[in-house]
N, C-alpha and C positions, 0 to 999 in steps of 0.2 A: 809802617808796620805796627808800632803801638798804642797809634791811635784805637784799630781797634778793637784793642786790647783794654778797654779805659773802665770797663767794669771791673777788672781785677784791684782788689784796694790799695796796695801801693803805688801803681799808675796813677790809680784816681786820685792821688795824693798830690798829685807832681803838676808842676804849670807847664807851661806849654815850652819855654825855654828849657825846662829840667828834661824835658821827656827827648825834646831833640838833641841830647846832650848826652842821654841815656842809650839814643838808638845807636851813637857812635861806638857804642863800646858791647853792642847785641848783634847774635845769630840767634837765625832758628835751625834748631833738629829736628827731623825727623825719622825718631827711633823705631825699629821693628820691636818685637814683644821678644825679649829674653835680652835683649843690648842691655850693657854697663852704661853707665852714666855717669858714675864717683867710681875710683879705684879707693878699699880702704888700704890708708898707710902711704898715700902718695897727696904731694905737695899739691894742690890746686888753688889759683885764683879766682874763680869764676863760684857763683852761684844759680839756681834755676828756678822759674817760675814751670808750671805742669798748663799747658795750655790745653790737651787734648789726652786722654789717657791715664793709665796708672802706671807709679813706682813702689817698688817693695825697697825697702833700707834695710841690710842685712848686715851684723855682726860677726865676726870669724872669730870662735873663740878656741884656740888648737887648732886641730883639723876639721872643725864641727863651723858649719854654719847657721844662724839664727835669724828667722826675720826678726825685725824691733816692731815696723808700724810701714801701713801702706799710706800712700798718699794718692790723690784725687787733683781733678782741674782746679785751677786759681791758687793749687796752696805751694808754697817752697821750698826749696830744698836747700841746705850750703849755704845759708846764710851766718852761719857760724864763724865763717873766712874773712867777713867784715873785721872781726875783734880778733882773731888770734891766727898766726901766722905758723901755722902746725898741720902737718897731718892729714885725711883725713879718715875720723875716728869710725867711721862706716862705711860700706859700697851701697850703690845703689841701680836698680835696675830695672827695665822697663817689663810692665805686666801684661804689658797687652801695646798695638801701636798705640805712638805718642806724639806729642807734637812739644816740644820744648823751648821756651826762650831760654837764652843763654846769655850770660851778663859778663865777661870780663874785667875783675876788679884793678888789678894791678897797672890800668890803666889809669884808673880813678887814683888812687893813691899815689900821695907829694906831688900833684899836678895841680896848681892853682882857679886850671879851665873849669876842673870837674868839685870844688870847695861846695858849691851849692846843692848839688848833687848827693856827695859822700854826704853832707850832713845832713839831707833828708833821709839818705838811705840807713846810715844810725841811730836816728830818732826813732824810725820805724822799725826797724830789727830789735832794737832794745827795748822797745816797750813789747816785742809780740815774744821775744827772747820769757823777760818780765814773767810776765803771763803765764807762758809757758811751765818755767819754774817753780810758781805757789801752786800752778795745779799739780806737776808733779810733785810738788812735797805732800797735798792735802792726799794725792792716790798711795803716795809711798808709805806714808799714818795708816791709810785703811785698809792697805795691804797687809800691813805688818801685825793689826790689830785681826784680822781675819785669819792669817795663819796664825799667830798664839792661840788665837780661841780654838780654830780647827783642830790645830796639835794638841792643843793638850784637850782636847774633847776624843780625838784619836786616843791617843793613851790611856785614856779614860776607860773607852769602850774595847784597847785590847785586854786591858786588868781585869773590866767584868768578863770577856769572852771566856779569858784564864779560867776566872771563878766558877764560871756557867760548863765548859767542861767537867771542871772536878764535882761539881754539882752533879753532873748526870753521871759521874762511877759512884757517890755516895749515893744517889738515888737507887740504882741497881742493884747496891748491896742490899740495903734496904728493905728492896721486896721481897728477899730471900729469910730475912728475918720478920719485919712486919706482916702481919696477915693483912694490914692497909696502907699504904704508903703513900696514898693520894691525897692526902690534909697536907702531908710534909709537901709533896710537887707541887701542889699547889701556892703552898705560900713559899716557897722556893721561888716558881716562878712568877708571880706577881711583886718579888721582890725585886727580883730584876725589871721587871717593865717600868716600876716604880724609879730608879736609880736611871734607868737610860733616857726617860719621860724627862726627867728633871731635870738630865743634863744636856737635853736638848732645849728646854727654856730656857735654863743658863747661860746657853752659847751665845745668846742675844739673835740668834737666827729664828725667822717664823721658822714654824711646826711645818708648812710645804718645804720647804728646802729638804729635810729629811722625807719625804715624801708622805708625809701623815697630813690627806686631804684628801674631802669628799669630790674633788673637780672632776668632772666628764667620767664618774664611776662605771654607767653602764655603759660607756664608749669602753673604759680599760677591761671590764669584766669580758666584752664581745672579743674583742680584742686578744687576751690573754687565753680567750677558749680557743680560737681560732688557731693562735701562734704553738698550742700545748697540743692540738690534738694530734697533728705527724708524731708527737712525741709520745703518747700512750699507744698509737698502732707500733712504732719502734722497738718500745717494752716490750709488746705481744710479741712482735718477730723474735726480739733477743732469747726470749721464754721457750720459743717453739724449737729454735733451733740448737739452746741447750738441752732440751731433752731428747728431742732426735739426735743431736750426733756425737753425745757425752754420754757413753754408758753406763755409767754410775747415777746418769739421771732418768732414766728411760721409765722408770716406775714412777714420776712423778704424772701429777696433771695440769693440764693448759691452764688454766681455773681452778687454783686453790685458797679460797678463801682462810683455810685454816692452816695455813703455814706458819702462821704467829704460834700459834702451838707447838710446844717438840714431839708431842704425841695424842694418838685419838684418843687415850682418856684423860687428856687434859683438855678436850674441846669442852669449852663451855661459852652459852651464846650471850650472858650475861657481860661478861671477862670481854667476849668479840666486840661487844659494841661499845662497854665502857672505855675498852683500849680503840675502837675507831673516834669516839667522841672526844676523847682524852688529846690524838690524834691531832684534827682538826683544831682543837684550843691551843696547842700548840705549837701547830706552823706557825701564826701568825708572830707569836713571838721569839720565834726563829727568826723571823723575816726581818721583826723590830730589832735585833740584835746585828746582823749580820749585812740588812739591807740600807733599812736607816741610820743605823749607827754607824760600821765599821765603812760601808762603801761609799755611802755619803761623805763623810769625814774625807776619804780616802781623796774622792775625786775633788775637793775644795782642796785636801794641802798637797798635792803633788804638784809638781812642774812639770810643763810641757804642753804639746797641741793637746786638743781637746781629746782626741779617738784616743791616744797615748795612753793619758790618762785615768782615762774609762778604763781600758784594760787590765791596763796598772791595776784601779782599783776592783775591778774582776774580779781577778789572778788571788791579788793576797789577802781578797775578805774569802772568800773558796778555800784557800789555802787553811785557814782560820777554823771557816764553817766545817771543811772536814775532817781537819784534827779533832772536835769536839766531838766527832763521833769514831775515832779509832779506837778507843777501847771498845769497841763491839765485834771487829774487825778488820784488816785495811782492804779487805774487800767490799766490804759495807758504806768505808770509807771514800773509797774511791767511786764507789755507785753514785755518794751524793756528792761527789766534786762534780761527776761530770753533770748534770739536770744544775747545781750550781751555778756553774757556767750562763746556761740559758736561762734560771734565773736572774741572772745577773745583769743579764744584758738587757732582758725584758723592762727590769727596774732604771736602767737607766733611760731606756728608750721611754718609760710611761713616767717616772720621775713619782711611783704613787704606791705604795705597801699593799693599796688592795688588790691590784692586779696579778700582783707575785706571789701573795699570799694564797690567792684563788688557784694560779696553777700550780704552784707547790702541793697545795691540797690535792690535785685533781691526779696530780701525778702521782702522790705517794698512797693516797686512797688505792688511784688502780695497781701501781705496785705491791704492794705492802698487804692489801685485805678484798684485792681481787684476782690478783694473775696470783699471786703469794712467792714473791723471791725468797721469803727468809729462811727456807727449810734447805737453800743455795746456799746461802752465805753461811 
């Protein structure tokens, strides 16, 4: 049976008296796809080579189970049981059919038949053991060193977000007293792009990680027009069916461009386009703030699967992004948690600021200075 088995590199190791010596103390399994393999926490002697199929190694920690690492043909399992007479520290379980050699130890041990044997089989465990170990210290370094940066680039980016709210109630006041307020938004918000720009060079991560890259642009642009438009015919419906079936709005129109206005003789077309143009500059540093900054961040320092994660960081740059707009409303507020959302997702699925940026835009243009919600809120 292990003859042909001799491409597997421990076999291939062994002479010809070793491997006969070897098969005395082997079965083969043949697991179906969800079978136990290792109980964790129970005594085993044996070890396993993966002949055919896959294993998941799973961790119980509470009532909570964790994969660690899948395994593939030729590689082993339990070889741990060589060296310490314990335990063992994980389960393990089959991911699909398998086909497994099985090696009982406690046969080999203090029996002088099996001396040549056990001491190739330590030679070989301890140097892959070895191995093993400097790589996991050099990952555990750059783990370590990747969430401190991340963390404190998170903190970073919640302290500007803080700022960048109160920034938009000082600005507000602002307009009430300046007859121009737009030098000060201005370099208000170019301050900020400046400060998140820099702290994303800082983090030692390229600029694509936060998603600031020109890669397959007009793929993301086609892309993000496609994925936004269910979502401005949705606006039109929400619009139509507040004023038919809310009588308080029944005097409104489908089509208000001038709802940014409180009243007709504050319409001026000058004012309409400065505040669309104004508009459009920015979202995108909306996006730099909320997208690149807080969600990125998010989704490097969390734990857990990957979808998890994403959500996670969904949920609580959303969370972030609409509190900066609750002093206008929490109605207002809540308009841009939920298009949040689907920006958010958007961002993670294109990994890129211009595509989010484009349907932000497209969205809040058609809301805001075409359908006109604000004379709603």
């Amino acid at each position: 049976m292990l003859e042909s088995y001799k491409n597997i590199p421990l076999l291939n190791d062994l002479s010809e008296s070793q491997l006969e010596k070897l098969k005395e103390i082997s079965t083969e399994l043949r697991l179906k796809t969800g079978e136990t393999l290792v109980n964790e926490g129970e005594v085993d002697h044996r070890f396993f080579i993966i002949i055919e199929g896959k294993v998941e190694i799973i961790k119980k920690n509470g009532s909570r189970y964790y994969p660690i690492a899948q395994l593939s043909q030729g590689e082993i399992v339990g070889e741990m049981i060589l060296f310490e007479n314990a335990p063992r520290s994980a389960s393990v379980k089959t991911m699909e059919p398998s086909v497994i050699l099985c090696f009982d130890l406690e046969k080999v041990k203090n029996n002088p038949y099996f001396l040549d044997v056990y001491a190739k089989l330590t030679t070989f465990f301890g140097e892959k053991i070895s191995r093993r170990l400097r790589y996991t210290n050099e990952v555990t370094v750059e783990i370590l060193k990747e969430r401190l940066a991340i963390g404190s680039f998170a903190v970073n980016i919640i302290a500007i977000t803080t700022l960048y709210a109160i920034s938009l109630q000082i600005l507000q006041k602002l307009k009430s007293i300046m007859s121009n307020s737009t030098l000060v938004t201005i370099i208000v918000l170019m301050s900020f792009c400046y400060f998140i720009i820099s702290m994303m060079i800082n983090s030692g991560y390229p600029l694509k990680t936060f998603g600031l890259t020109f890669q397959n642009w007009k793929r993301v642009l086609l892309e993000s027009f496609l994925y936004t438009t269910p979502f401005l015919l949705t606006i039109l419906l929400i619009k139509f069916c507040i004023i038919t079936f809310i009588d308080k709005f029944h005097n409104l129109a489908l089509f208000d461009p001038m709802a940014i206005f409180k009243t007709s003789a504050d319409v001026n077309m000058k004012v309409y386009f400065a505040a669309l143009f104004g508009y459009i500059i920015f979202v995108p540093i909306q996006e730099l703030i909320v997208r690149s900054g807080i969600q990125s961040a998010l989704q490097k320092f969390l734990s857990g699967s990957k979808t998890k994660t994403t959500w996670m960081a969904i949920l609580l740059s959303n969370v972030l992004f609409a509190g900066g707009h609750s002093h206008i409303s929490p109605g207002f507020a809540l308009s841009v948690f939920i298009p949040g959302i689907f920006w958010g997702w958007l961002y993670a699925k294109q990994n890129s600021i211009i595509g989010v940026s484009f349907s932000h835009i497209l969205i809040g243009v058609w809301g805001a200075f075409i359908i006109g919600f604000e004379n709603i809120f």
